[in-house]
N, C-alpha and C positions, 0 to 999 in steps of 0.2 A: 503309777498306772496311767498316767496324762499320756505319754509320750512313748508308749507302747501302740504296737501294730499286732494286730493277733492273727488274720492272714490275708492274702491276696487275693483271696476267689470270694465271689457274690456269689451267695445265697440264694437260688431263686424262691422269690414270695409265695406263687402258688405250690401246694401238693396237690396231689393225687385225686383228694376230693371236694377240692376247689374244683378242680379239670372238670369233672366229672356233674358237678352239682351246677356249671354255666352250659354244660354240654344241654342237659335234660334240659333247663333253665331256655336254652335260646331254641330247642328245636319245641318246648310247649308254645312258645311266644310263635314261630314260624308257622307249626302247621296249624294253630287258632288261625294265624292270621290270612293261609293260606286259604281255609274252609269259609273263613266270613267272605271272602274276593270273591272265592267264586262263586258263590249265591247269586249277586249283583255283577255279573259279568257283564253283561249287556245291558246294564241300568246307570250304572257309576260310570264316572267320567278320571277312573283311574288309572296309570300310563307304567304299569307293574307289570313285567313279563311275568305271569303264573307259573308257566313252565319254571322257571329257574327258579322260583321263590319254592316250590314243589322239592327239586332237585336238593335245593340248600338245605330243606327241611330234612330233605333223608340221609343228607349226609352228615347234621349233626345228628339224629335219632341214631343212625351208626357210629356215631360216635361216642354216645352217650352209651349204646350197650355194647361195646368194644371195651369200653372201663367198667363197665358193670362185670361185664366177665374175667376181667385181669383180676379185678380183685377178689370174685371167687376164686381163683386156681391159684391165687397167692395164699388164699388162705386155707386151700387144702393140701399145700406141700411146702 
């Protein structure tokens, strides 16, 4: 069994709801972080385009329910 090779292709580590569970994961952490910025907009001496931290936020929230929805319609056919 040493000196066997069983096959040639990687495995990828993440599934489906890993994907899905950093997706949710990074856009909770994004749009906190987005909501506390801009409270202190013009108080904080922070050097963070809003806009795009905004933007990155919706595009993982779309991301997160882009797999929330595959995996219903996997699971109703």
């Amino acid at each position: 069994m040493m000196g066997q090779v069983k096959d040639s292709f990687m495995m990828f580590p993440l599934d489906f709801w890993d994907l899905s569970s950093f997706f949710a994961f990074m856009a909770l952490i994004l749009i906190v972080t987005y909501g506390l910025l801009s409270q202190n907009q013009g108080e904080a001496k922070v050097l963070i385009n809003l806009k795009r931290l905004e933007r990155i936020a919706i595009v993982f929230s779309l991301l997160f329910l882009a797999t929330v929805i595959f995996r219903l319609l996997l699971s109703f056919f």
